[in-house]
C-alpha positions as CSV (number, residue, x, y, z in Angstrom):
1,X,100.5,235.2,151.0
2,X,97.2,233.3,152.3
3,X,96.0,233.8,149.2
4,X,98.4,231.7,147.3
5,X,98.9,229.2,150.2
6,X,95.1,228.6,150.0
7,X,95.8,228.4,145.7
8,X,98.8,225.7,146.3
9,X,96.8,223.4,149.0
10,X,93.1,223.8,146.5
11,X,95.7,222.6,143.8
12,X,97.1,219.6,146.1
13,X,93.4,218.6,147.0
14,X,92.5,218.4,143.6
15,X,95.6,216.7,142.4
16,X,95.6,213.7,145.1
17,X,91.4,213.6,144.3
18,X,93.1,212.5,141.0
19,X,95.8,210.1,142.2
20,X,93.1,208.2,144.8
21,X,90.8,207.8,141.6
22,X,93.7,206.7,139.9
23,X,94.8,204.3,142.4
24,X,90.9,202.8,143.0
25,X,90.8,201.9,139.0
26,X,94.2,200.4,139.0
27,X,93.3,198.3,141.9
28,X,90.3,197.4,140.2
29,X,92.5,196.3,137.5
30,X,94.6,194.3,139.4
31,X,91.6,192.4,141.5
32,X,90.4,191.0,138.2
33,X,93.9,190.3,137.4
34,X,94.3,188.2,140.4
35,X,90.7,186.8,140.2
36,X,91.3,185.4,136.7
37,X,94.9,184.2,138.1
38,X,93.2,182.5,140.8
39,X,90.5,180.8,138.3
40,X,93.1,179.8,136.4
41,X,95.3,177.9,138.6
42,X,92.0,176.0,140.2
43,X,90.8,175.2,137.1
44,X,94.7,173.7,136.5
45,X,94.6,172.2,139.7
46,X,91.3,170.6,138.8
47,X,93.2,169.1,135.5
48,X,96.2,168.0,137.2
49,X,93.7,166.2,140.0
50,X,92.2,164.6,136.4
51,X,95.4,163.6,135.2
52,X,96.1,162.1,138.5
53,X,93.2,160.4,138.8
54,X,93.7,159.1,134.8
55,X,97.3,158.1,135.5
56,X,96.0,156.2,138.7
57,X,93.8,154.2,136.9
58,X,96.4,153.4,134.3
59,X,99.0,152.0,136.8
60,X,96.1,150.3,138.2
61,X,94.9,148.4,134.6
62,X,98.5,147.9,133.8
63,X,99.2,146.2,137.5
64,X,95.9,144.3,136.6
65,X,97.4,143.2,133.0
66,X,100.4,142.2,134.0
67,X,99.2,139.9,136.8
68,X,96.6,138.9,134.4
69,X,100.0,138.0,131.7
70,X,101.3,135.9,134.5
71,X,98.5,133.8,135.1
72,X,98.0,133.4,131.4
73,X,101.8,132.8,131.0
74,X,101.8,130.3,134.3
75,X,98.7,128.7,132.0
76,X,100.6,128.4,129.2
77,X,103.4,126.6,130.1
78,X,101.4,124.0,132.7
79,X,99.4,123.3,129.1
80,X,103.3,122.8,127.3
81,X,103.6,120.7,130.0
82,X,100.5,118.4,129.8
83,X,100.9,118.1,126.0
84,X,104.6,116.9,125.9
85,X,103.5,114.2,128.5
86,X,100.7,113.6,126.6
87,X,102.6,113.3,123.6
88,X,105.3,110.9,125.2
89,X,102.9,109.1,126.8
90,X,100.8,108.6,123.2
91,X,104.1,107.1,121.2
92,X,104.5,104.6,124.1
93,X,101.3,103.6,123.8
94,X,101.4,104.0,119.6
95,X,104.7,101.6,119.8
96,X,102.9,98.6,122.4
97,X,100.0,98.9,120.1
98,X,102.7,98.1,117.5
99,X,104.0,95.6,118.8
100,X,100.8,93.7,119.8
101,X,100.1,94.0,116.1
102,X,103.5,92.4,115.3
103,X,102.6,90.1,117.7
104,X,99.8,89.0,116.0
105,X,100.4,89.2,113.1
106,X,103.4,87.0,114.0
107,X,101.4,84.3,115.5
108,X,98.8,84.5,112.6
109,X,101.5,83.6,110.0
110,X,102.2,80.8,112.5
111,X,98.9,79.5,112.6
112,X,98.5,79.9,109.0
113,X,101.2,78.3,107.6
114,X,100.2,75.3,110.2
115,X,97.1,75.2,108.6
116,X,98.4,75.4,105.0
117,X,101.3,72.3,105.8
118,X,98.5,70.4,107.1
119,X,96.1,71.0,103.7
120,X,99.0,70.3,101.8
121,X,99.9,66.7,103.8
122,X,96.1,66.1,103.2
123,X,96.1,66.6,99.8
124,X,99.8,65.0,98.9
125,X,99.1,63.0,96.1
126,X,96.2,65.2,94.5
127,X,98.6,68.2,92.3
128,X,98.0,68.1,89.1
129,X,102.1,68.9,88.6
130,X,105.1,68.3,90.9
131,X,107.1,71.0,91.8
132,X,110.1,71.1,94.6
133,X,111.8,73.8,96.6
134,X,115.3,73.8,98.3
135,X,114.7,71.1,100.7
136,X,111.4,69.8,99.1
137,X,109.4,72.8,101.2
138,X,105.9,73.2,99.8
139,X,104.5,76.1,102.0
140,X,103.1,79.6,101.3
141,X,101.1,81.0,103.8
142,X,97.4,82.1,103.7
143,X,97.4,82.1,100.1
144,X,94.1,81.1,98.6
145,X,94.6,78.9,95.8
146,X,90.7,77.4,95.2
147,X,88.3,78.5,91.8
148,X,87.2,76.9,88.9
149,X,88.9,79.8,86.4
150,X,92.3,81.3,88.2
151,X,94.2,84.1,86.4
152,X,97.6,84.3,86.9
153,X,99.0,87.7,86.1
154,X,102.7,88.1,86.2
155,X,104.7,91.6,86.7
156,X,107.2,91.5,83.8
157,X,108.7,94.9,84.2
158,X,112.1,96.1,84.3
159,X,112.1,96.2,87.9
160,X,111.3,92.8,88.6
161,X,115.3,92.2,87.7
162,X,116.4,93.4,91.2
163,X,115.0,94.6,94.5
164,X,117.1,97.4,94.5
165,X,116.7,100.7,92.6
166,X,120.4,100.7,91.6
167,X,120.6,96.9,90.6
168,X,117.5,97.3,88.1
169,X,119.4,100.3,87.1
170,X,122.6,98.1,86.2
171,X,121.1,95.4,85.2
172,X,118.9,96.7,82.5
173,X,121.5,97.2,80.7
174,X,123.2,94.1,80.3
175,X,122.3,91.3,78.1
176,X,119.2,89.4,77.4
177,X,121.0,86.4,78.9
178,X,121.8,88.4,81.8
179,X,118.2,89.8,82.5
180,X,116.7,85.9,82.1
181,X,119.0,84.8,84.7
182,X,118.2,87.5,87.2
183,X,117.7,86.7,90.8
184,X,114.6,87.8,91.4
185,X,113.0,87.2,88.0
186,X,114.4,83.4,88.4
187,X,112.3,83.6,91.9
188,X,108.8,85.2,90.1
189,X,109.4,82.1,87.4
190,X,109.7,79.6,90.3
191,X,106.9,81.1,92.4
192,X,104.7,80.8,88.8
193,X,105.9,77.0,88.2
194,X,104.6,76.3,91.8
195,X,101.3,78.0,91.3
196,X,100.9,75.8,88.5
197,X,101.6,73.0,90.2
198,X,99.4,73.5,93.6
199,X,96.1,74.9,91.6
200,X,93.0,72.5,92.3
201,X,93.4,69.6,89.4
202,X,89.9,70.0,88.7
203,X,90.4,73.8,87.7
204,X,91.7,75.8,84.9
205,X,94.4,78.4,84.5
206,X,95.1,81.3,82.1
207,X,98.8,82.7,82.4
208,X,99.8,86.2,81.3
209,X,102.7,88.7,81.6
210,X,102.3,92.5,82.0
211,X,104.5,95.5,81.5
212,X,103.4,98.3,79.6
213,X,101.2,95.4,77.9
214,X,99.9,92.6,78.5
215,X,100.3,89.0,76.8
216,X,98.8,85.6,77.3
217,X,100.8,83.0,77.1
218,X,99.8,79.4,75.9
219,X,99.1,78.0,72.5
220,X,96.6,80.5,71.8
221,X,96.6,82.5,74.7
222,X,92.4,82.9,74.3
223,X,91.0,80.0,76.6
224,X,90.9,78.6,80.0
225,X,93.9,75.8,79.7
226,X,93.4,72.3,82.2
227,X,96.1,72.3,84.8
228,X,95.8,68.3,84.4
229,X,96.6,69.4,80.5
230,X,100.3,69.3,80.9
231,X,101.4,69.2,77.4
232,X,100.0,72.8,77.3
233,X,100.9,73.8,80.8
234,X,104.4,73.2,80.2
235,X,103.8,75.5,76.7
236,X,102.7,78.1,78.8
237,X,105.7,77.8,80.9
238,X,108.2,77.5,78.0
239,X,107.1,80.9,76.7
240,X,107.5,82.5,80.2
241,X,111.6,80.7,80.8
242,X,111.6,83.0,77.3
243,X,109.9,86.1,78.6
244,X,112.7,89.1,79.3
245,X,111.5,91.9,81.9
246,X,111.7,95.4,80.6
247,X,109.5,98.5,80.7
248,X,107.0,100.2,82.9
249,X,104.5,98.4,85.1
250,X,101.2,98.6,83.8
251,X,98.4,97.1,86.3
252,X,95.5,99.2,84.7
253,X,95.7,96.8,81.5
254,X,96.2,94.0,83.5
255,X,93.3,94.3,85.0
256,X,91.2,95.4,81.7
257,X,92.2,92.4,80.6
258,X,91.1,90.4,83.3
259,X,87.5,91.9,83.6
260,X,87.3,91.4,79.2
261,X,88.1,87.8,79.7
262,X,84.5,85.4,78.6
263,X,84.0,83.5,81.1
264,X,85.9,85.8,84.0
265,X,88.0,84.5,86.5
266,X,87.0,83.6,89.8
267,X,90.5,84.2,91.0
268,X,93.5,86.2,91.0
269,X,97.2,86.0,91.3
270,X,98.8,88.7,91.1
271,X,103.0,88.6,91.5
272,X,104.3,92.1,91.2
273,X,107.0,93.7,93.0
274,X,105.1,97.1,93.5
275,X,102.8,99.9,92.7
276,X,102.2,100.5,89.3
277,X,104.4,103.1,86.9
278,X,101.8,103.8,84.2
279,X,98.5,104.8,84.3
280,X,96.0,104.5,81.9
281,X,97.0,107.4,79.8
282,X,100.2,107.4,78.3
283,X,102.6,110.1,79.7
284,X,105.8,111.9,78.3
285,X,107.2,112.0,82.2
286,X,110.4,110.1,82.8
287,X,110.0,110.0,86.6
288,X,106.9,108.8,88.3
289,X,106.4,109.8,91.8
290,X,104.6,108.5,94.8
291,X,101.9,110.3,94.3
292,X,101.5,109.3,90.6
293,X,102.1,105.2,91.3
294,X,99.3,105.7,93.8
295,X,96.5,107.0,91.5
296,X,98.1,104.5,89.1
297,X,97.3,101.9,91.2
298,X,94.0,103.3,92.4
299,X,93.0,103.4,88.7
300,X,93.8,99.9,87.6
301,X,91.8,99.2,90.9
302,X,88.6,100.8,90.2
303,X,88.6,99.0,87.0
304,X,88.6,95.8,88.4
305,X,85.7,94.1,89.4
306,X,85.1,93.6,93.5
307,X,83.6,90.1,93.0
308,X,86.8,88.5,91.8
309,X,88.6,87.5,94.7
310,X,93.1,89.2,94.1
311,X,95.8,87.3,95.7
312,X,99.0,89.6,96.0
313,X,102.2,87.7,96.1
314,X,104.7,90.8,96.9
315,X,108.7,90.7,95.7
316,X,109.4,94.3,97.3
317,X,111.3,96.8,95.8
318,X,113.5,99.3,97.7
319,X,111.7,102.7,97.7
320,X,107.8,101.8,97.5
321,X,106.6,101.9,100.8
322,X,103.0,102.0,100.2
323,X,102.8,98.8,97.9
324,X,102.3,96.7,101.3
325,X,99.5,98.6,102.6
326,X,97.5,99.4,99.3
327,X,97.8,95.8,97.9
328,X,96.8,94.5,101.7
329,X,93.8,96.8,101.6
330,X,93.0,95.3,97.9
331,X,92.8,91.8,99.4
332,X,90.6,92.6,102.2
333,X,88.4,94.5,99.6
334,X,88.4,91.6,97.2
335,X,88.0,89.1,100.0
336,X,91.6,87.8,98.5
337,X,94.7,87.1,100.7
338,X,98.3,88.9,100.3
339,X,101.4,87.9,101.7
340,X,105.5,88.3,101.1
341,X,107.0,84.9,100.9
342,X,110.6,84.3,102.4
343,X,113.8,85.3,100.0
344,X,115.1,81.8,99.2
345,X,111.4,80.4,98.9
346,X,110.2,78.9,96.4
């Protein structure tokens, strides 16, 4: 009985020798279980720190942006600000400077036309014809009517039967009788009859009429014509009560024709009603724009010589609002004059 007691406790040493063995390695097992555990959740804490940190920053830049937006915004509209004054404050000055100009240019025709009724009351007596408005008035302001040679070039076109785009359009169409008798052509006559009659008497005169050509009127129509010559004066003047206004407005052969003429002119008169619609190519276009009467006219211009002084006398037509300023510039660059008489004058 010893005996096998002695067996069974030799067989429980050896079996819990096993079992403590056992339980060392899968402790062992479990410490670098919980040591990897443990790196693992500091090395996670250390990202989420990161991410903190990251996210801090962030908020921090996008607090700074957005007060930076403000300002920039606040900026912006203090700037909107300024330049709508500025631009309110720029058209009230844009519209006294304006009206000074008007001013001016008000009391220059004043002072002009002055000047002109006292020549005239000095030189009563000295026309080489006599020629009478409505109430005998014999004034056109600033015009410059001096030179040995003067060239008178008339604007026979189409529109010079009306002032209106619609009227030219109706009237065009009616009968040579009709067209003669026009308004406004009956005004460009009697404006050309009183040119004739307040030129220097100690000067000569060439008359022609342009369109999409250009004809010289007179007996020949080649030479510089006496305005104390009356029998051919009033020649030149019966062929222009015959001339009918049709076509384009050519100015580019109007002013050929002036630079060809032996001896040249020594002055101008131009009486048109606006900027040119041919150029000096011919053109298979029906309608002429702005753009196109403009380099029309810049043309004819370039062609002329500066030396000859051009006095504009304007009829305005309804829809050309550059002929004013272009032919205005041409008499300040031809040291010539330019003006728009009054309707009922002369």
């Amino acid at each position: 009985m010893f005996c096998g007691f002695g067996a069974v406790v030799l067989l429980v040493l050896i079996v819990n020798s096993q079992m403590v063995h056992h339980r060392k390695k899968k402790g062992m097992t479990l410490q670098k279980d919980v040591n990897r555990l443990e790196a693992e959740v500091l090395a996670e804490r250390r990202l989420l720190q990161e991410i903190k940190n990251s996210l801090e920053q962030t908020e921090a830049y996008i607090a700074s942006a957005e007060k930076h937006s403000a300002l920039i915004a606040e900026k912006i509209k203090k700037t909107r600000l300024k330049i709508s004054r500025f631009s309110s404050n720029s058209l009230a000055s844009r519209k006294a400077i304006e009206k000074l100009q008007s001013d001016l240019k008000a009391k220059d025709a004043a002072r002009r036309r002055l000047l002109a009724e006292k020549k005239m009351d000095q030189e009563a007596g000295e026309k080489a014809r006599h020629f009478s408005g409505p109430g005998h008035r014999q004034y056109l302001t600033g015009l410059r009517l001096g030179g040995k040679r003067t060239l008178i070039l008339l604007d026979a076109s189409a529109s010079m039967l009306d002032s209106t785009i619609v009227g030219v359009i109706r009237k065009r169409n009616l009968s040579e009788g009709h067209k003669k008798n026009a308004p406004k052509w009956q005004r460009a006559i009697r404006t050309t009859r009183w040119l004739l009659a307040n030129l220097p008497t100690d000067s000569t005169v060439r008359l022609a009429v342009f369109n999409n050509e250009i004809t010289f009127l007179g007996e020949s129509g080649k030479t510089w014509i006496p305005v104390t010559n009356r029998a051919q004066v009033d020649n030149m003047v019966a062929q222009l009560l015959r001339t009918i206004p049709a076509h384009g407005t050519n100015l580019f052969k109007a002013f050929d024709a002036a630079v060809r003429i032996n001896p040249k002119p020594d002055n101008i008169l131009l009486l048109t009603d606006g900027l040119p619609t041919l150029g000096k190519k011919r053109s298979s276009k029906t309608k002429v724009s702005s753009e196109q009467r403009e380099r029309f006219f810049r043309q004819a211009v370039l062609r002329l010589s500066s030396a000859i002084p051009v006095n504009t006398i304007l009829f305005p037509l309804e829809g050309d609002p550059l002929a004013a300023g272009l032919f205005w510039k041409l008499a300040v660059e031809t040291r010539g004059s330019f003006l728009t008489p009054s309707r009922d004058w002369p």
